[in-house]
Structures are given as structure tokens and as C-alpha cells.
OpenMM code with the backbone's topology and positions (N, CA, C; nanometers):
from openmm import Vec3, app, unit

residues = "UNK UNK UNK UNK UNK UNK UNK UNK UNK UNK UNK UNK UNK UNK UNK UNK UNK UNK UNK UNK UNK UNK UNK UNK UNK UNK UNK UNK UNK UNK UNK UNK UNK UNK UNK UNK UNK UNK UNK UNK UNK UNK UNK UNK UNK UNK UNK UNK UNK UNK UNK UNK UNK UNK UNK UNK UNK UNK UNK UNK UNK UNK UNK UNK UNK UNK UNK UNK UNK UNK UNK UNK UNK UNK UNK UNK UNK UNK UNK UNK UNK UNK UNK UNK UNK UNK".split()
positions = [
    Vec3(4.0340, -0.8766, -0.9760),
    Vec3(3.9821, -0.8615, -1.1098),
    Vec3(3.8365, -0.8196, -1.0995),
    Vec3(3.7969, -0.6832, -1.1774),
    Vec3(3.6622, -0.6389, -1.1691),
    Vec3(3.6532, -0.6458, -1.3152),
    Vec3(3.5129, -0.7604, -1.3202),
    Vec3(3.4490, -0.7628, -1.4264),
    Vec3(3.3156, -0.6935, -1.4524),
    Vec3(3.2688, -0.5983, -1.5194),
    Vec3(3.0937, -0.5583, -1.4718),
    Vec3(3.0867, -0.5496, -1.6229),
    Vec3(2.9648, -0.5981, -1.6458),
    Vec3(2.8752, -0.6379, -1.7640),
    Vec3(2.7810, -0.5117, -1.7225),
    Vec3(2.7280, -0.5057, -1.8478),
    Vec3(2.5225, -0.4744, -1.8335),
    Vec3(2.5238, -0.4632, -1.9759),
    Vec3(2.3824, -0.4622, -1.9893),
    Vec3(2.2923, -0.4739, -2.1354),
    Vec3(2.2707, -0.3814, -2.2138),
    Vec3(2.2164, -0.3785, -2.3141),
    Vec3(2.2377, -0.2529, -2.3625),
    Vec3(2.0556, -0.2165, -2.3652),
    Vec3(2.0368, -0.1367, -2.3468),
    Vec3(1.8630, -0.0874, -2.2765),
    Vec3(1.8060, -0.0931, -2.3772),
    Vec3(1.6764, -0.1595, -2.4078),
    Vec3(1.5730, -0.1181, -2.5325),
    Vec3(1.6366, -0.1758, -2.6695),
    Vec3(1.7078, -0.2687, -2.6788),
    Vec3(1.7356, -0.3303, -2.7672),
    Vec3(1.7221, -0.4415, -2.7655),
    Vec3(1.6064, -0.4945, -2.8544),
    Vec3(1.5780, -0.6612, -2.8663),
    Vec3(1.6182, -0.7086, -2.9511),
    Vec3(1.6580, -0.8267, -2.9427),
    Vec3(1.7507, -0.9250, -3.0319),
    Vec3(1.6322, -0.9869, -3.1301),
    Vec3(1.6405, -0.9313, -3.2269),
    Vec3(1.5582, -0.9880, -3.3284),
    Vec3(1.6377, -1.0668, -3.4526),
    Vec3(1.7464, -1.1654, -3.3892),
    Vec3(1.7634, -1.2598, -3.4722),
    Vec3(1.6365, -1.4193, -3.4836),
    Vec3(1.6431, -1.4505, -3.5727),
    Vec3(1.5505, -1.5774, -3.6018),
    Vec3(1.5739, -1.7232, -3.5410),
    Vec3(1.6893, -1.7198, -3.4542),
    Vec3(1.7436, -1.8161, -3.4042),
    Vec3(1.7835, -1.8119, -3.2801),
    Vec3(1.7385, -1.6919, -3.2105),
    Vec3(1.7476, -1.6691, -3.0675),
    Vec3(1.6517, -1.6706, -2.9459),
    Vec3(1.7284, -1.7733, -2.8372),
    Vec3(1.6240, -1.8040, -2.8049),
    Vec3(1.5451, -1.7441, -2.6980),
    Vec3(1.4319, -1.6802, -2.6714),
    Vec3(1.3664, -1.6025, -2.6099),
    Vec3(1.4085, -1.4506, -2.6072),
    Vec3(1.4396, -1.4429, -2.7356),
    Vec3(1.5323, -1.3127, -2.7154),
    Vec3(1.6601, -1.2788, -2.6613),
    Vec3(1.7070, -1.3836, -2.6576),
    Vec3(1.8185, -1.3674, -2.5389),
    Vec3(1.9522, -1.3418, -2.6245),
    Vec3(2.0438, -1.2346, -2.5510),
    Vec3(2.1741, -1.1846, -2.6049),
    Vec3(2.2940, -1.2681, -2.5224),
    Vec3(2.4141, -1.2445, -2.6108),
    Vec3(2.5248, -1.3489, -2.5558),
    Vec3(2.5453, -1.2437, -2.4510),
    Vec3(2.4978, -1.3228, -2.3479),
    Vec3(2.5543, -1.2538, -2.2138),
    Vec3(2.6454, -1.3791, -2.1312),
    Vec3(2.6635, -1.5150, -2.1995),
    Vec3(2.7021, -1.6337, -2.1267),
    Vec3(2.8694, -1.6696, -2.1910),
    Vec3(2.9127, -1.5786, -2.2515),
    Vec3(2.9835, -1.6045, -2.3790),
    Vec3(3.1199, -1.5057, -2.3181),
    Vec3(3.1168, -1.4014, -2.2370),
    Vec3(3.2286, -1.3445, -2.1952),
    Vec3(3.2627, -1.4283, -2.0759),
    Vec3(3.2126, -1.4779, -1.9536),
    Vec3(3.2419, -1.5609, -1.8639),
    Vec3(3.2988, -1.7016, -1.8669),
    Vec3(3.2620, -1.7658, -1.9968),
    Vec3(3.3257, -1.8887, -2.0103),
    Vec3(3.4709, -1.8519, -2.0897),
    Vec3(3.4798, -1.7795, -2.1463),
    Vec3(3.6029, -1.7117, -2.2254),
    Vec3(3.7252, -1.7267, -2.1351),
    Vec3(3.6613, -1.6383, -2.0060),
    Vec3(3.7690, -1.5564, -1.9210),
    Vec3(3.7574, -1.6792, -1.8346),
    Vec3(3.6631, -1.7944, -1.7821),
    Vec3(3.7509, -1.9246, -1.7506),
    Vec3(3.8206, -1.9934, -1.8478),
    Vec3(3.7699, -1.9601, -1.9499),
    Vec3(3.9067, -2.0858, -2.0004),
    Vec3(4.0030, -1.9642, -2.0415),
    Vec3(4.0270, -1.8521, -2.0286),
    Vec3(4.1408, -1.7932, -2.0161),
    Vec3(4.2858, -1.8530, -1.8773),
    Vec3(4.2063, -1.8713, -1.7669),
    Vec3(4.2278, -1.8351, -1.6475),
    Vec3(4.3063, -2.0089, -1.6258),
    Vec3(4.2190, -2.0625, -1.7207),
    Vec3(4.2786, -2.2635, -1.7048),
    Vec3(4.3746, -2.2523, -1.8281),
    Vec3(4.3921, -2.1737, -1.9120),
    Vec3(4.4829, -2.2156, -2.0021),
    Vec3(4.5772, -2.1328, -1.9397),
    Vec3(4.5836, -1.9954, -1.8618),
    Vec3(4.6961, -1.9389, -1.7866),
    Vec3(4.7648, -2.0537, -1.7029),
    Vec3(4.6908, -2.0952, -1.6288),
    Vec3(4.7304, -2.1881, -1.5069),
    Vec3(4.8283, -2.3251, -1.5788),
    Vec3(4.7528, -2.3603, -1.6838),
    Vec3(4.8193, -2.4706, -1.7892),
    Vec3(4.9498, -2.3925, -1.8224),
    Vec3(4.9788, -2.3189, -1.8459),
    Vec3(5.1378, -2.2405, -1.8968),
    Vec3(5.1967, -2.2650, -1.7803),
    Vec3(5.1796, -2.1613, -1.6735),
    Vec3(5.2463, -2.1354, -1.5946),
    Vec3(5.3314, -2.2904, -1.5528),
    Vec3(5.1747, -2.4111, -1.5079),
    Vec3(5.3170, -2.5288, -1.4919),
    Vec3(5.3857, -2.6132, -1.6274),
    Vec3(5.3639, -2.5729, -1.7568),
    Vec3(5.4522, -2.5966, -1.8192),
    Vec3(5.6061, -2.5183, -1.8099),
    Vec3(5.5807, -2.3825, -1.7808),
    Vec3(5.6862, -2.2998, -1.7094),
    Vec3(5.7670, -2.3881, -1.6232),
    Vec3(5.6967, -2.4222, -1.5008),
    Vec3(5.7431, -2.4920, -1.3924),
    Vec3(5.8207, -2.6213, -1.3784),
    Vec3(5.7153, -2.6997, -1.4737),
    Vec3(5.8215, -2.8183, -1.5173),
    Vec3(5.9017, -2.8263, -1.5495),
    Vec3(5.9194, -2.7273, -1.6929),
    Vec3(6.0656, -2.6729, -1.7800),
    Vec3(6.1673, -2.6042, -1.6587),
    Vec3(6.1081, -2.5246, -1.5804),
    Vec3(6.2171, -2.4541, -1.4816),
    Vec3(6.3063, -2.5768, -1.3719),
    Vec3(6.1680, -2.6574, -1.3146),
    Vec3(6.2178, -2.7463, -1.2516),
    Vec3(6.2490, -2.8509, -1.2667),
    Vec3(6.2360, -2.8939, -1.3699),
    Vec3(6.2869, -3.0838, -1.3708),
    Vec3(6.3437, -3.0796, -1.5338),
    Vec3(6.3234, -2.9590, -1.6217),
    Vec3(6.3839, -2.9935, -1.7501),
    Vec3(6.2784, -3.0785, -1.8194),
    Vec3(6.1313, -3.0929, -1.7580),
    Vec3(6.0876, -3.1439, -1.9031),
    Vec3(6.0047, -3.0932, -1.9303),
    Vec3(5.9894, -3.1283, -2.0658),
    Vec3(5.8749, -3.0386, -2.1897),
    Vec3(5.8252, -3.1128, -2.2196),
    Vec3(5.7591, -3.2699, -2.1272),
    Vec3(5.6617, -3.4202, -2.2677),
    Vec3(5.5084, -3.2883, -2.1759),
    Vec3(5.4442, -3.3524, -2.2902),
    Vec3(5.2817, -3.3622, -2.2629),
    Vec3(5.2210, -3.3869, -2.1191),
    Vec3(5.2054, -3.3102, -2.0627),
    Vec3(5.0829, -3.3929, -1.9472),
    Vec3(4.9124, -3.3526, -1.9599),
    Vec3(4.8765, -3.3874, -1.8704),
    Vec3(4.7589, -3.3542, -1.8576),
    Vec3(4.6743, -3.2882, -1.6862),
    Vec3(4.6345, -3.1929, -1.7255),
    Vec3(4.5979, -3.1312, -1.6312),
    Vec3(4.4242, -3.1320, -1.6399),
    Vec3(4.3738, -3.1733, -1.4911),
    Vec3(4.1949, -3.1999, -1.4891),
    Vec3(4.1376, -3.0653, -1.4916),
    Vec3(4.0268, -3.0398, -1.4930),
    Vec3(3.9454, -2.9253, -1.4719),
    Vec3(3.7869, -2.9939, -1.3696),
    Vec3(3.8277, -2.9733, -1.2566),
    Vec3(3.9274, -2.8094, -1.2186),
    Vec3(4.0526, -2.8398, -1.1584),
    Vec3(4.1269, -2.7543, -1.1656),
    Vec3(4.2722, -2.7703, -1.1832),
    Vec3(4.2576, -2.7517, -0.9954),
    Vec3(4.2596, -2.8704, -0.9150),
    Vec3(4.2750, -2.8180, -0.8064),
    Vec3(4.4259, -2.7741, -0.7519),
    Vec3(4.3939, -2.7107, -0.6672),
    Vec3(4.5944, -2.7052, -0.6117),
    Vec3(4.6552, -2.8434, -0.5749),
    Vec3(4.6048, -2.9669, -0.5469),
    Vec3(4.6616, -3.0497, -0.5663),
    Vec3(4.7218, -3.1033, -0.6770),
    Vec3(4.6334, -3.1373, -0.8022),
    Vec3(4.6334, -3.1175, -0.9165),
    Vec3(4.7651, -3.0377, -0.9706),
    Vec3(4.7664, -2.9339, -0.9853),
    Vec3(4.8540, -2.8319, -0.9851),
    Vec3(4.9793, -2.8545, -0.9238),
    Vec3(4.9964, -2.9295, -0.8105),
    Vec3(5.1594, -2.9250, -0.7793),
    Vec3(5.2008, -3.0901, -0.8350),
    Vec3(5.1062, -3.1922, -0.8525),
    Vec3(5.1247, -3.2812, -0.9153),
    Vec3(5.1951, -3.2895, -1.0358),
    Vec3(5.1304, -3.1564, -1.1304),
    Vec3(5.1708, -3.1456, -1.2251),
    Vec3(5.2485, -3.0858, -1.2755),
    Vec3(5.3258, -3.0566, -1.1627),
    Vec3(5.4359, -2.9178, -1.1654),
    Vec3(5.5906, -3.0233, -1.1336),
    Vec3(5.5670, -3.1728, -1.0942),
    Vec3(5.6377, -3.2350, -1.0513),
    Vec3(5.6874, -3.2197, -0.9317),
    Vec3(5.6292, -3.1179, -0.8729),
    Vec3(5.6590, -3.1114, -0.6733),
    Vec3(5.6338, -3.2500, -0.6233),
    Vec3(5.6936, -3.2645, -0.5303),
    Vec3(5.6968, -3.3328, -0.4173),
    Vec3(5.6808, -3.2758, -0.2823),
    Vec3(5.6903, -3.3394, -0.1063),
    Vec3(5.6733, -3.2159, -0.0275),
    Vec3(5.7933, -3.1743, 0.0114),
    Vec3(5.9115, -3.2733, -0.0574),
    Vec3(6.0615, -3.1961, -0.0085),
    Vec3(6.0698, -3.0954, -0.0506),
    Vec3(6.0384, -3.0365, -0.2171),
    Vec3(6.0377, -2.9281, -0.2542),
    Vec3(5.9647, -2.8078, -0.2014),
    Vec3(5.8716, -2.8861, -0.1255),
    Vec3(5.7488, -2.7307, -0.1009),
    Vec3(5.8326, -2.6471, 0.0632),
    Vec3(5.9571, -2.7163, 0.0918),
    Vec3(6.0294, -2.6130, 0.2335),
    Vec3(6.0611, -2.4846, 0.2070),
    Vec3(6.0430, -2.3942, 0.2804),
    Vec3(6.0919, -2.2722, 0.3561),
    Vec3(6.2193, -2.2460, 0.3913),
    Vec3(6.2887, -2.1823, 0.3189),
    Vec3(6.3983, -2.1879, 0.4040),
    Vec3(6.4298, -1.9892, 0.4777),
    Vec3(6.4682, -1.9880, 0.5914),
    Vec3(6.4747, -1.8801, 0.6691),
    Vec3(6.5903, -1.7805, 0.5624),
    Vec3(6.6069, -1.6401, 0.5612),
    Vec3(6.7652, -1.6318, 0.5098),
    Vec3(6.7503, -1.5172, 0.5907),
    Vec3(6.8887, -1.4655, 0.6226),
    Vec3(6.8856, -1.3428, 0.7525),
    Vec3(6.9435, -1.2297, 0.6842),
] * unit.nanometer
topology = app.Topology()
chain = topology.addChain("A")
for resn in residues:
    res = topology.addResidue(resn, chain)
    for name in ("N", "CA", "C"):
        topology.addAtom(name, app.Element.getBySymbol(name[0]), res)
């Protein structure tokens, strides 16, 4: 994922409530994390529903570590095997 920002040149923010001049430049990055944690939040509601049949409520931390994440997916480590196929 390529994200590139820049400013727009010679334009000062002359609202009355801004502070040091400053433009929302902090406002696309927190977006696209909590895009990226509410993706991750689906996907193991996906997972749960695929694998164990349930749909209650859980709760997932931030940050969603990969531990976190298979916790909440209802894995165990029997589930996490490999199997060979020829």
C-alpha cells in the first residue's frame, strides 16, 4: 500500500481556530488505521462464523496482535496444522 500526501504550496490556513496554522494533515492516517482494525475486526467475525458457527459479540484489543487475533478467531494449535496433499 502506497500512501503519499503533500501540501498544497502557499496556502495558509486562515481559519480562527487553527492551531499555528496548521492543516488536517493528521486526519487521513488515523482514518486508514482504523480502517485497517475494523478490516481485521470483520475478517475474524468471518472466521468465527466460518469456523465454529458463532456470531455472539467479542472483543478484540488494539493492537490487535496476532495472538490476539487467533484467540479471537477461536483457533487453537490443533487447528493451526499443515497438512501435505500430493
Amino acid at each position: 500500500l502506497k500512501f503519499n500526501i503533500s501540501m498544497l504550496a502557499n496556502s495558509p490556513n486562515t481559519a480562527p481556530v487553527a492551531v499555528l496554522n496548521s492543516k488536517a494533515s493528521g486526519e487521513p492516517p488515523m482514518q486508514l488505521a482504523s480502517a485497517m482494525f475494523l478490516a481485521v475486526r470483520s475478517a475474524v467475525a468471518a472466521a468465527r462464523k466460518s469456523l465454529a458457527g458463532n456470531t455472539d459479540w467479542f472483543t478484540l484489543p488494539i493492537p490487535a496482535t496476532p495472538e490476539a487475533i487467533r484467540s479471537a478467531c477461536l483457533l487453537d494449535d490443533a487447528n493451526l496444522s499443515l497438512t501435505a496433499t500430493s
